[in-house]
Backbone as CSV, one residue per row, in Angstrom:
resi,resn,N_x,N_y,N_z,CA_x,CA_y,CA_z,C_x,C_y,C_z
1,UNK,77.400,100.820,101.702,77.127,100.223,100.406,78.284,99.333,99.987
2,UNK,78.185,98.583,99.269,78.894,97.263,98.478,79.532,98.006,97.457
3,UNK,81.166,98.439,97.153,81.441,98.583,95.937,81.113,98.052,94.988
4,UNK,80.980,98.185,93.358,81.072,97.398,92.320,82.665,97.092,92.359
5,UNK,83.009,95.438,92.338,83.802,95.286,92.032,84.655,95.576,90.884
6,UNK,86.339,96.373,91.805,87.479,96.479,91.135,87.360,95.925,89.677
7,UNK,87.762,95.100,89.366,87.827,94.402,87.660,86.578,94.697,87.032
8,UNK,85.159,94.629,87.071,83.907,94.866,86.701,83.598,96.381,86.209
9,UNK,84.619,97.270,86.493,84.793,98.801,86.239,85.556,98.672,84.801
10,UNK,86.450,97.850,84.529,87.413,98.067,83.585,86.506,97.226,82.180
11,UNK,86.816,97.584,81.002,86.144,96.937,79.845,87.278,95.682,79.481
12,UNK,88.006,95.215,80.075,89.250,94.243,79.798,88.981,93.487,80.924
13,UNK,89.621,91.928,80.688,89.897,91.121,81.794,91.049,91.422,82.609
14,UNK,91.723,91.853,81.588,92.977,92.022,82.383,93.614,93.458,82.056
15,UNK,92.925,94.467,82.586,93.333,95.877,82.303,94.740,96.417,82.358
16,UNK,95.044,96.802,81.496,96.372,97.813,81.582,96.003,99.145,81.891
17,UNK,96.474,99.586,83.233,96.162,100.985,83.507,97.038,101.921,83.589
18,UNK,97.130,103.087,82.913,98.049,104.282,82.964,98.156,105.330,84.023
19,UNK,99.328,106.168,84.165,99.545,106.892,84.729,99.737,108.487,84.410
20,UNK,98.661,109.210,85.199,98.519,110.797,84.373,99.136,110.895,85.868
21,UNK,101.087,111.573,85.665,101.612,111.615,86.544,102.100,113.713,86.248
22,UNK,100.826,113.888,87.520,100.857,115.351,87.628,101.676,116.387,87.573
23,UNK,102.432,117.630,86.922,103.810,118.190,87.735,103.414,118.684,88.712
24,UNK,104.499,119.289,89.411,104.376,120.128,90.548,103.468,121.192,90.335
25,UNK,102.204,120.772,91.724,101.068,121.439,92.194,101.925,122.805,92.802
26,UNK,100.095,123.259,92.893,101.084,125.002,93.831,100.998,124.521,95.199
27,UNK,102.415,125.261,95.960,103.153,125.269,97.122,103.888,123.695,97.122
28,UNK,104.305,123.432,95.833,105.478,122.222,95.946,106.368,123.067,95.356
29,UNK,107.796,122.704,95.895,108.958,123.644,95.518,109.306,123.745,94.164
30,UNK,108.904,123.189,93.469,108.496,123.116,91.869,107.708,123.309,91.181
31,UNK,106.846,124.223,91.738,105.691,124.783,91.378,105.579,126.070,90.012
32,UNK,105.802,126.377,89.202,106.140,127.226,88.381,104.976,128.200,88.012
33,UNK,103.939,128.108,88.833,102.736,129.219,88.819,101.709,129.003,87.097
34,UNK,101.752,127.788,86.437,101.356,128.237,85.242,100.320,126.968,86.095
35,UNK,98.764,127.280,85.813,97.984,126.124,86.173,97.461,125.729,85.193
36,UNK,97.097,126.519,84.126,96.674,126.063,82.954,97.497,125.089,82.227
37,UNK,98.953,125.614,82.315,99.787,124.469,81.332,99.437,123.309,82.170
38,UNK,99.434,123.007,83.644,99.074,121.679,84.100,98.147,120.504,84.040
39,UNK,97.064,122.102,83.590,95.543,120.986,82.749,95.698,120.567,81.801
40,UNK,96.473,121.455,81.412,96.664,120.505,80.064,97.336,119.324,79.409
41,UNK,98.459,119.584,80.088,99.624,118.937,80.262,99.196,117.059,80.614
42,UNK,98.314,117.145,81.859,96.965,116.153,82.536,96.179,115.493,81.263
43,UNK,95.420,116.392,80.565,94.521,116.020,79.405,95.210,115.221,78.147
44,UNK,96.467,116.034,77.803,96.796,115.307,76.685,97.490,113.913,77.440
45,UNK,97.865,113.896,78.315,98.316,112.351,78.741,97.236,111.582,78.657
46,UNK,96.092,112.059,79.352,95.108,111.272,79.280,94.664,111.313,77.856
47,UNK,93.765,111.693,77.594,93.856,111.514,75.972,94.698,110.319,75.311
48,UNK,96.181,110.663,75.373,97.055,110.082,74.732,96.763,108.651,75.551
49,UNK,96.540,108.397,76.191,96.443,107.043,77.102,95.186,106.457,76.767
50,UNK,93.727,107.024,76.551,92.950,106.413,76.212,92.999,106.099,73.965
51,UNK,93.594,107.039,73.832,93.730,106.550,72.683,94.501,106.074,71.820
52,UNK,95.847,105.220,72.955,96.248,104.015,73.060,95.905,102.729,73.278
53,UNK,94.858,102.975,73.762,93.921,101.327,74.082,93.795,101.219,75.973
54,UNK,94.533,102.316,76.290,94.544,101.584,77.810,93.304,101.586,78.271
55,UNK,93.105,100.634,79.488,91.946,100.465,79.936,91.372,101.183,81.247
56,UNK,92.463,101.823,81.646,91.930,103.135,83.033,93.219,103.997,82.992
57,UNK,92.881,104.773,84.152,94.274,105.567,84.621,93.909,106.144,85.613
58,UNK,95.046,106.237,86.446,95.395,106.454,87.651,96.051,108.407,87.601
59,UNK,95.846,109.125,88.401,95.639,110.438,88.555,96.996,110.902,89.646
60,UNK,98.351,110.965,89.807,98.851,111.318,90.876,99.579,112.691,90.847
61,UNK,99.849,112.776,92.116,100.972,114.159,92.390,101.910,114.137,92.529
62,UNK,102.782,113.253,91.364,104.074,112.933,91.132,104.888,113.581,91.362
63,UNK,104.108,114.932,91.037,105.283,116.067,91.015,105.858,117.079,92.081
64,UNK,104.708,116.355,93.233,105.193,117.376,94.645,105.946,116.784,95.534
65,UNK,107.065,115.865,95.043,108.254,115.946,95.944,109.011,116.961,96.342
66,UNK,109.772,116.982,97.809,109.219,115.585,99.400,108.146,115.671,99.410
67,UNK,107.259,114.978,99.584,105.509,114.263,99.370,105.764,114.346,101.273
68,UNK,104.399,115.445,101.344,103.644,115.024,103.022,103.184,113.928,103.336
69,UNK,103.880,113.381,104.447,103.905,111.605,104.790,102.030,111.359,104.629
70,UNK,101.025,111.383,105.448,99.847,111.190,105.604,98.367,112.254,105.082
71,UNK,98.466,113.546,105.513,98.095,114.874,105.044,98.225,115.660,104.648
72,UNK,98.132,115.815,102.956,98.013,117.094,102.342,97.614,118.358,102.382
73,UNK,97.859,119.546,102.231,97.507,120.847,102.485,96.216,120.957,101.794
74,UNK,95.021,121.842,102.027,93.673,121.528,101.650,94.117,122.271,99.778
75,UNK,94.807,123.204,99.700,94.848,123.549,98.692,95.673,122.288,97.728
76,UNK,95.860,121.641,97.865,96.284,120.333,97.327,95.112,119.293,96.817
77,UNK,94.405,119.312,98.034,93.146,118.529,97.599,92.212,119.307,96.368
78,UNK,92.301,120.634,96.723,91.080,121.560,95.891,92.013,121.399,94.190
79,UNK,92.994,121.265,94.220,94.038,121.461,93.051,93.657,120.236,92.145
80,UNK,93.178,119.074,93.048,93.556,118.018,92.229,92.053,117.288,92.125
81,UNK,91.258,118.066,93.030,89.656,117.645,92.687,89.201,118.433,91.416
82,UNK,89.643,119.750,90.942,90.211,120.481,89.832,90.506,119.458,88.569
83,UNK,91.329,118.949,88.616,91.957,118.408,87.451,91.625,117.100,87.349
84,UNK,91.126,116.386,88.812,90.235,115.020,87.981,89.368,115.100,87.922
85,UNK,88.586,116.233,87.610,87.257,116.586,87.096,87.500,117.050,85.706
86,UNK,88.196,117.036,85.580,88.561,117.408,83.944,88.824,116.610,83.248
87,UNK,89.589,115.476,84.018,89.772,114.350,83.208,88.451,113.452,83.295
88,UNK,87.654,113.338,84.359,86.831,112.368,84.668,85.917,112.678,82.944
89,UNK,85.737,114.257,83.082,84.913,114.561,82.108,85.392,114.470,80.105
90,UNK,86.973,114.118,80.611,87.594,114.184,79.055,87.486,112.568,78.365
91,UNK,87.385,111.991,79.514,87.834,110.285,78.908,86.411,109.118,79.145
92,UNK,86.571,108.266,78.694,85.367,107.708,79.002,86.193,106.259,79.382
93,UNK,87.152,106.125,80.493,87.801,104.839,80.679,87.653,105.145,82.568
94,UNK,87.371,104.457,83.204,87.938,104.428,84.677,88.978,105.035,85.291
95,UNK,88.954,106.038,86.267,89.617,106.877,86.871,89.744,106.848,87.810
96,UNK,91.151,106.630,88.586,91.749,106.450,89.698,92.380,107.439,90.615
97,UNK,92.592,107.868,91.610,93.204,108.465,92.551,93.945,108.377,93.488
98,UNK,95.626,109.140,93.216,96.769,108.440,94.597,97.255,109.816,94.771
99,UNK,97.093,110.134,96.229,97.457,111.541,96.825,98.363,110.897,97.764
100,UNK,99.701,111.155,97.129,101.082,111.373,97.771,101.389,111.821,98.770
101,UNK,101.591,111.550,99.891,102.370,110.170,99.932,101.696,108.943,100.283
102,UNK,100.501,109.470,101.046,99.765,108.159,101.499,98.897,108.829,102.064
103,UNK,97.936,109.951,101.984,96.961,110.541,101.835,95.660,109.891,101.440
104,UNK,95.012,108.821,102.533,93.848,108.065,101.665,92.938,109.130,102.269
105,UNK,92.662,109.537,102.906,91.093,110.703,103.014,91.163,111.258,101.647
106,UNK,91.873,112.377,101.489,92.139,113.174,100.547,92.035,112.360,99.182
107,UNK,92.607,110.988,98.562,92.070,110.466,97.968,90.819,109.957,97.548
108,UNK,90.276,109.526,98.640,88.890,108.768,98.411,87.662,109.899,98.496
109,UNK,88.060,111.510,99.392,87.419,112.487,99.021,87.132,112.599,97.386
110,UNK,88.421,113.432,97.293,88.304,113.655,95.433,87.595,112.391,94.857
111,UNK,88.551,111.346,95.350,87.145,110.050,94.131,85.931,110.070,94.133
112,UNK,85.418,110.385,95.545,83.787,110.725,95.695,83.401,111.587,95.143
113,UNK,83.901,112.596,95.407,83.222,114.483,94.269,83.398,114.576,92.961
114,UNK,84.599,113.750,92.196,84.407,113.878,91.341,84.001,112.521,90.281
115,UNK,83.673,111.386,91.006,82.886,110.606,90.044,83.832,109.606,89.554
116,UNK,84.693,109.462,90.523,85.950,108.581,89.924,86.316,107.023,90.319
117,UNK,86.326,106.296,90.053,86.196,105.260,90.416,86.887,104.651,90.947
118,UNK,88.287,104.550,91.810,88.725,103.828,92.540,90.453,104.814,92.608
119,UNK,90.757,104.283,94.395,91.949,104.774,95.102,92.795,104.058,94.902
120,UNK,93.830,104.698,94.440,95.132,103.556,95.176,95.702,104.368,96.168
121,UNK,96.086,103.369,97.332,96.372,103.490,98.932,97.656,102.742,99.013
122,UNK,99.347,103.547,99.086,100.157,102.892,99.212,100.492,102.360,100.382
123,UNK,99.915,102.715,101.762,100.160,102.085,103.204,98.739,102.488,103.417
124,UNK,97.655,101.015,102.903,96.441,100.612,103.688,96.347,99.902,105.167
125,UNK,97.050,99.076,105.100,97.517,98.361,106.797,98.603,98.149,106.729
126,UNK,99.252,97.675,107.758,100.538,97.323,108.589,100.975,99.093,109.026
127,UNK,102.769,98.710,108.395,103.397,100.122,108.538,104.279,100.049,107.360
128,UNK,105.062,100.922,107.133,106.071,101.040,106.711,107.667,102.119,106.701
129,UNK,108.449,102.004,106.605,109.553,103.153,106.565,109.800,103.723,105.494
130,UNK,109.719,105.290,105.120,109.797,105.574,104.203,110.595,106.346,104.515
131,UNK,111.215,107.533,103.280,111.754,108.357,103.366,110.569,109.818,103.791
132,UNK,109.498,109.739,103.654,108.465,110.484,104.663,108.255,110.316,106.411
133,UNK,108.904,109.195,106.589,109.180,108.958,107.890,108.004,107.483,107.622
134,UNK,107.843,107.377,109.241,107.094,105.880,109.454,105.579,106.312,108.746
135,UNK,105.010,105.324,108.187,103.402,105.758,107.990,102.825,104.213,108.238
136,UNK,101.934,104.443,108.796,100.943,103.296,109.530,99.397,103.419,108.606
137,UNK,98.958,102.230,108.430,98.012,101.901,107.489,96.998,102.225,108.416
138,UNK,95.564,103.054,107.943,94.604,103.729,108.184,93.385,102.510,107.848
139,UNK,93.211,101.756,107.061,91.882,100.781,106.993,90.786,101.443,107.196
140,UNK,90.859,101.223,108.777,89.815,101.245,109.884,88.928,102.462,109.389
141,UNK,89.905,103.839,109.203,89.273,105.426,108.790,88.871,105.407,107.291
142,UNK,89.718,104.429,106.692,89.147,104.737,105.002,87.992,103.959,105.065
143,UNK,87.921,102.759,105.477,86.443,101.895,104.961,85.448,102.848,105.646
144,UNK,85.282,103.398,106.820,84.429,103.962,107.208,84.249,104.999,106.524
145,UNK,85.183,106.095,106.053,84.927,107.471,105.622,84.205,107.101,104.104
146,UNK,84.657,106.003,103.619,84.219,105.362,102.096,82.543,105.218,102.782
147,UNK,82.131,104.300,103.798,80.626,104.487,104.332,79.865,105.870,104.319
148,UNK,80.742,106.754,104.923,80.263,108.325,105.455,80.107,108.918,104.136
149,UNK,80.475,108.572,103.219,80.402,109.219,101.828,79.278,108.722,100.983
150,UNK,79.389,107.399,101.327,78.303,106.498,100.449,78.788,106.547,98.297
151,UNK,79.873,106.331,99.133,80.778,106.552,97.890,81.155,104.627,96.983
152,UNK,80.977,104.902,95.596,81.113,103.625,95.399,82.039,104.019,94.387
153,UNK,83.491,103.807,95.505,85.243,104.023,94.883,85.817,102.513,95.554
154,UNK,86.409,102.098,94.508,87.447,101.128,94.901,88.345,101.076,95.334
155,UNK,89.066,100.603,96.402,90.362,100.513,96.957,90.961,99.258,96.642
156,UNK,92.459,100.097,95.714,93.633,99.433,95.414,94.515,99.811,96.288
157,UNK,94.701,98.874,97.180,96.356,98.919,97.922,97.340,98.076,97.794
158,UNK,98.438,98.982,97.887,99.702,98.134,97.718,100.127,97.681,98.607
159,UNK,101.006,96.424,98.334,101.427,95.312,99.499,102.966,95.496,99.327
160,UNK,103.699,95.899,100.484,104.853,95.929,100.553,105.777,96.952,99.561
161,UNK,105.329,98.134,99.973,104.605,99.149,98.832,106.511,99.586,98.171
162,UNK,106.307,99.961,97.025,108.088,100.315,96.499,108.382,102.014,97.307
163,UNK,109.647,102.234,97.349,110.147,103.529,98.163,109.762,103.228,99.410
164,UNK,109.851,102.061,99.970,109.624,101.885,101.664,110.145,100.621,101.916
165,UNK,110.229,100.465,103.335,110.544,98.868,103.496,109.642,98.646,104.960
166,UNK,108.996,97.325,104.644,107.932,97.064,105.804,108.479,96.911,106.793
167,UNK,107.855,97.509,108.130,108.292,97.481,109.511,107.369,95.836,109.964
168,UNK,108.703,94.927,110.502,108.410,93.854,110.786,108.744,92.873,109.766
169,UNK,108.268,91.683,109.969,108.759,90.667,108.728,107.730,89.816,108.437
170,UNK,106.318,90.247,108.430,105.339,89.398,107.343,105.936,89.454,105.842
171,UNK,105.880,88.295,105.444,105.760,87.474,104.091,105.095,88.353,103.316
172,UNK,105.115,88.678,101.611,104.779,89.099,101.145,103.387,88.674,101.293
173,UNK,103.409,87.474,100.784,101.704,86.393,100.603,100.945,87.164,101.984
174,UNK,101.560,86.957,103.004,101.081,87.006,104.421,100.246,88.720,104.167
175,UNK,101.137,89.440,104.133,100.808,90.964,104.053,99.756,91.281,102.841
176,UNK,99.650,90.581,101.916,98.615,90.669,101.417,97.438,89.737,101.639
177,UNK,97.789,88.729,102.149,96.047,88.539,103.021,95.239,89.247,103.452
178,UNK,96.202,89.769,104.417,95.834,90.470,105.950,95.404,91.880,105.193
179,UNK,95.656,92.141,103.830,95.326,93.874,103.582,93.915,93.418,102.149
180,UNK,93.675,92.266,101.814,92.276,91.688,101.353,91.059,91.384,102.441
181,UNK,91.910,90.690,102.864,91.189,89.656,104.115,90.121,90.609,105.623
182,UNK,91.208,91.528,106.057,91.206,91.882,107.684,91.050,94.082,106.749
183,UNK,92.103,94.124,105.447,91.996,95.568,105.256,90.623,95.801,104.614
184,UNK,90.006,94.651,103.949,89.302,94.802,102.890,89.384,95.451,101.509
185,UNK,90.643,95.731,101.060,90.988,96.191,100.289,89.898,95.679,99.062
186,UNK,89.643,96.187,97.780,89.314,95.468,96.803,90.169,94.892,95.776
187,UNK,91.349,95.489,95.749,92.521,94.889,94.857,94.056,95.263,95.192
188,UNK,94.367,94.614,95.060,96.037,94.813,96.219,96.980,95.106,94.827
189,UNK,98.445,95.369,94.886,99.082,95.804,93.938,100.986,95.395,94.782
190,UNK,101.395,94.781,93.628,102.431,94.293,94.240,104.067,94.948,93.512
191,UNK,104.728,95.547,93.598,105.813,96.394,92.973,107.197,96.125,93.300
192,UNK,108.000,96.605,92.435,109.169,96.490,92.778,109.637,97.690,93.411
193,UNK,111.251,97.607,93.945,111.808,98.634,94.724,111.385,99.883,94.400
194,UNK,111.392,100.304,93.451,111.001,101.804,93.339,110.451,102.194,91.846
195,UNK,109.846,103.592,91.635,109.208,103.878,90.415,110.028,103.065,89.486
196,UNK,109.192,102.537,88.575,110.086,101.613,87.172,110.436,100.806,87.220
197,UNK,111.001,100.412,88.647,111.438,99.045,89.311,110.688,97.860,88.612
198,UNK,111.586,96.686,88.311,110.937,95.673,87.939,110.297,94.966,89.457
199,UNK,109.085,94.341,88.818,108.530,93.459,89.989,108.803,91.990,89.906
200,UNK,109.228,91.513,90.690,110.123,89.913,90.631,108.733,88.939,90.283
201,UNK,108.749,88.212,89.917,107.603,87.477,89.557,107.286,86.595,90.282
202,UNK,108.343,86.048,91.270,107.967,85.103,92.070,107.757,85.984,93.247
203,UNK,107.139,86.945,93.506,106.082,87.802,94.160,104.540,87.936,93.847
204,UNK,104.572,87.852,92.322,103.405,88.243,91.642,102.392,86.830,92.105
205,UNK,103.281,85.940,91.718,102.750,84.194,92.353,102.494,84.322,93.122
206,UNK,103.587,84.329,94.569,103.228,84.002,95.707,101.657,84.573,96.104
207,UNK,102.001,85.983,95.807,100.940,86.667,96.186,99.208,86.629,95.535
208,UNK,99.272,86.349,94.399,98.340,85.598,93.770,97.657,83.945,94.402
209,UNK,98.626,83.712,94.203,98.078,82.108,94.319,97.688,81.735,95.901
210,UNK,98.133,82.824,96.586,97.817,82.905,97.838,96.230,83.328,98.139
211,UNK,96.099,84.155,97.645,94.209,85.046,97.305,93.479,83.980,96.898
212,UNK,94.076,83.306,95.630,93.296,82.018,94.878,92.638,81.527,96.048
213,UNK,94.012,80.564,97.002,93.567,79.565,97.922,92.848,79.686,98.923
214,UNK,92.837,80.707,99.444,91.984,81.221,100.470,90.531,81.899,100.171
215,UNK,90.210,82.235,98.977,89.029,82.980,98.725,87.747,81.701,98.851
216,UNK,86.961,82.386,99.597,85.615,81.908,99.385,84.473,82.128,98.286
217,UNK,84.985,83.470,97.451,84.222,83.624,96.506,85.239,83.806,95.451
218,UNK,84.982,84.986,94.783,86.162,85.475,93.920,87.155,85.974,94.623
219,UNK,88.386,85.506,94.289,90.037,85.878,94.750,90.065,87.792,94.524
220,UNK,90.451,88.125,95.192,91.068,89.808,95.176,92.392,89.865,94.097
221,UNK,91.525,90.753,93.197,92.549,90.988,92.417,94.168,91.547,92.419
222,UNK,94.936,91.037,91.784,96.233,91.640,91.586,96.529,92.235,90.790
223,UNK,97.151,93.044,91.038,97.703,94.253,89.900,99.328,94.113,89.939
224,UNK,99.909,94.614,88.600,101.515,94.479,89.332,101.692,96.095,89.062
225,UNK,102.391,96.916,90.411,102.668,98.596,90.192,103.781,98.874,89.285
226,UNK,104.905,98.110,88.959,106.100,98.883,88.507,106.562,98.114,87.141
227,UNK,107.570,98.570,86.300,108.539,97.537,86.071,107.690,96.890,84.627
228,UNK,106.747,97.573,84.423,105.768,96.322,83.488,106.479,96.630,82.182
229,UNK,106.665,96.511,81.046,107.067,97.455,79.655,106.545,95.829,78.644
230,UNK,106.575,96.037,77.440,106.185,95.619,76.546,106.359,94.115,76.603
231,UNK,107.883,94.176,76.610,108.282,92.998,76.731,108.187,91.943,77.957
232,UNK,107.719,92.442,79.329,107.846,91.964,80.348,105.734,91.751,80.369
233,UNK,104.957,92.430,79.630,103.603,92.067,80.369,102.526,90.537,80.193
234,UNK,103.466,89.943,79.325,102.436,88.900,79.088,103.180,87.653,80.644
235,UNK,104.449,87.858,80.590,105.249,86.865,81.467,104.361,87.391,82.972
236,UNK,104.074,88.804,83.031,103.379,89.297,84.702,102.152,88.521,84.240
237,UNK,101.283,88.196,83.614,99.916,88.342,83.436,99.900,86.478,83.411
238,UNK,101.235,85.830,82.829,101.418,84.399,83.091,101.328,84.038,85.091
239,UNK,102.460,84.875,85.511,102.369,84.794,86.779,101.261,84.883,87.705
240,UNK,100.691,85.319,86.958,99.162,85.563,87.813,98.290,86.997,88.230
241,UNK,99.085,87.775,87.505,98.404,88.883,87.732,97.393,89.321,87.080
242,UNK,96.077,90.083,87.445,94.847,90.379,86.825,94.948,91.444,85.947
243,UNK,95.941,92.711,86.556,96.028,93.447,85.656,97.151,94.189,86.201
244,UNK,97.857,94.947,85.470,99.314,96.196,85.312,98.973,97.340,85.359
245,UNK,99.459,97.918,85.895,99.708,99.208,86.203,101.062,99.910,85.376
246,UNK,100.792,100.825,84.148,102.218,101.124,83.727,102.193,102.949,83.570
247,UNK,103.406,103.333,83.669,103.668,104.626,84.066,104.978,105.047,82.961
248,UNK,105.975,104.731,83.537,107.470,104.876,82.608,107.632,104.236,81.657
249,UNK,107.080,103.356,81.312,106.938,102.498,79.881,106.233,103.155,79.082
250,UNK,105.353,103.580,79.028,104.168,104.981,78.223,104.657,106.058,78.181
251,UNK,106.149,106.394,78.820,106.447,107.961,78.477,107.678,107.819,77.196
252,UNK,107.468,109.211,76.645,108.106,109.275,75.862,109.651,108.980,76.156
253,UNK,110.791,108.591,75.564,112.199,108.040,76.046,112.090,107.363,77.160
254,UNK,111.040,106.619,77.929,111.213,106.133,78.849,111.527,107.057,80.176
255,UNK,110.977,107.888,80.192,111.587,108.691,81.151,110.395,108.969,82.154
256,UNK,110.281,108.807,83.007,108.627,109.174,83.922,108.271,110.332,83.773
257,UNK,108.949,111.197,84.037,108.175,112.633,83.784,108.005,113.369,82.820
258,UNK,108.148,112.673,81.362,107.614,112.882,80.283,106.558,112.870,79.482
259,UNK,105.913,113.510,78.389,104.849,113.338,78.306,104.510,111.647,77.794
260,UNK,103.436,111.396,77.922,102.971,110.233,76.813,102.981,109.547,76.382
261,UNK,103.947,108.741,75.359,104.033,108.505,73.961,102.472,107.919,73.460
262,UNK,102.328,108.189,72.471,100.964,107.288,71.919,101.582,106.153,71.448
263,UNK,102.599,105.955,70.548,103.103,105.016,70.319,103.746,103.814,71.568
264,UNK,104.301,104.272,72.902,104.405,103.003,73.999,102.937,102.680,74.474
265,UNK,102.393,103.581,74.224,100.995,102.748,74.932,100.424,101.379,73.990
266,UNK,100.790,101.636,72.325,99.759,101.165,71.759,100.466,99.656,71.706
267,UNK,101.949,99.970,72.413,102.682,98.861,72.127,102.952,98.212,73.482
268,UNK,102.648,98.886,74.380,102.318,98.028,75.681,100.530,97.175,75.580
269,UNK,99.380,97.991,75.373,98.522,97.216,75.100,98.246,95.839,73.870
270,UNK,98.966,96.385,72.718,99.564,95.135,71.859,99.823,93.994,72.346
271,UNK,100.881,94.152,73.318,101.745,93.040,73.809,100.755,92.219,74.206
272,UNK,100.015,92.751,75.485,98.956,92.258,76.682,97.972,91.796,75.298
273,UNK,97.618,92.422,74.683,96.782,91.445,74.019,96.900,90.208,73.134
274,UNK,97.875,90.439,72.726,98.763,89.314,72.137,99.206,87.978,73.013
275,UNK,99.929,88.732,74.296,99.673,87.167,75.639,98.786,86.816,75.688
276,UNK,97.942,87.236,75.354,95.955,86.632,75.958,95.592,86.153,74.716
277,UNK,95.708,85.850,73.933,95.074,85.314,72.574,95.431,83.846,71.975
């Protein structure tokens, strides 16, 4: 089947999407045995994120560092098909899925069972070096297993993904062709060095205006992953990006593994709407 296109899910042209960044699941060394505080913990972010204005959110397992390079333990998957079923059922905005470290089965599973609408895949093709060791982009197994499911989830992958450095030396532009073009990705995502990291803008271009020129129909959307905050989203969204991805800008003190704020969200979506007007 034909996904519904990436952007066509979101009620915005240019969506700002949040991050319900999980704590430590059970059997991560930070695991503190309370599962209930975790649902909850999940809900009010979300919550707090949709009733900020954002326009989706993204679901991860932030909290189980060292993150298993490719395959998660099944009780990992059951943990977190758990809790985005709770959210799928709490919010009425688009719901995303990224199983750490680069776990796309296990992702695009849960997106299928529980009704969720699109993956992000931090090594869809090429390779990369991480501190998980090497991980090599899967494509080939996700588009198919996305067939075997008959699942209509979107794939967001990142290009030249942050916490890694690409094995080899394709061009940013280049590496995101080849992961639209040859990965089929539905929307690529372009970041800086690491969580929070600003994303350089003359990335956001290259890589944009590159999709523009080559598309035969509609260009593959861009997202920018890191780095976005109030003041920086109308200048990403000048550069060419379709839509942001924000995480540490929405938490309270700025801190990632904090809860929320209602107040950064309402002032990150402000901004974005204010560039667009």
């Amino acid at each position: 089947m034909s996904p519904t296109p990436l952007l066509d899910r979101f009620d915005a042209t240019h969506p700002v999407v949040g991050m319900v960044h999980l704590p430590p699941l059970s059997g991560a060394p930070d695991f503190d045995g309370d599962r209930a505080a975790i649902r909850d913990r999940a809900l009010e972010d979300a919550r707090r994120l949709e009733a900020g204005g954002i326009d989706g959110l993204i679901v991860e397992n932030f909290g189980d560092a060292p993150f298993y390079p490719d395959d998660v333990p099944k009780h990992v998957v059951a943990e977190m098909t758990a809790l985005v079923t709770e959210l799928t059922n709490a919010v009425d905005v688009p719901v995303g899925v990224n199983v750490l470290r680069n776990d796309a089965d296990a992702a695009l599973s849960i997106a299928a069972a529980t009704n969720a609408d699109f993956v992000r895949i931090n090594v869809h093709v090429g390779t990369a070096a991480t501190d998980q060791g090497v991980l090599e982009g899967q494509a080939h197994d996700t588009l198919r297993l996305r067939e075997r499911l008959d699942a209509d989830v979107a794939i967001l992958a990142d290009v030249h993904v942050k916490h890694a450095t690409p094995v080899g030396e394709t061009a940013i532009e280049q590496a995101a062709l080849e992961t639209a073009e040859r990965g089929r990705a539905d929307g690529v995502v372009v970041s800086g060095v690491g969580t929070g990291s600003e994303t350089a803008l003359e990335d956001v271009e290259r890589v944009s205006s590159t999709l523009r020129e080559t598309a035969t129909d509609d260009a593959t959307p861009v997202f920018v992953g890191s780095g976005v905050t109030s003041e920086t989203v109308g200048k990403t969204l000048e550069a060419g990006a379709n839509g942001v991805i924000v995480g540490t800008a929405t938490k309270e003190g700025g801190e990632t593994t904090n809860l929320v704020s209602l107040e950064r969200v309402e002032t990150v979506v402000t901004a974005r709407d204010s560039s667009l007007s």
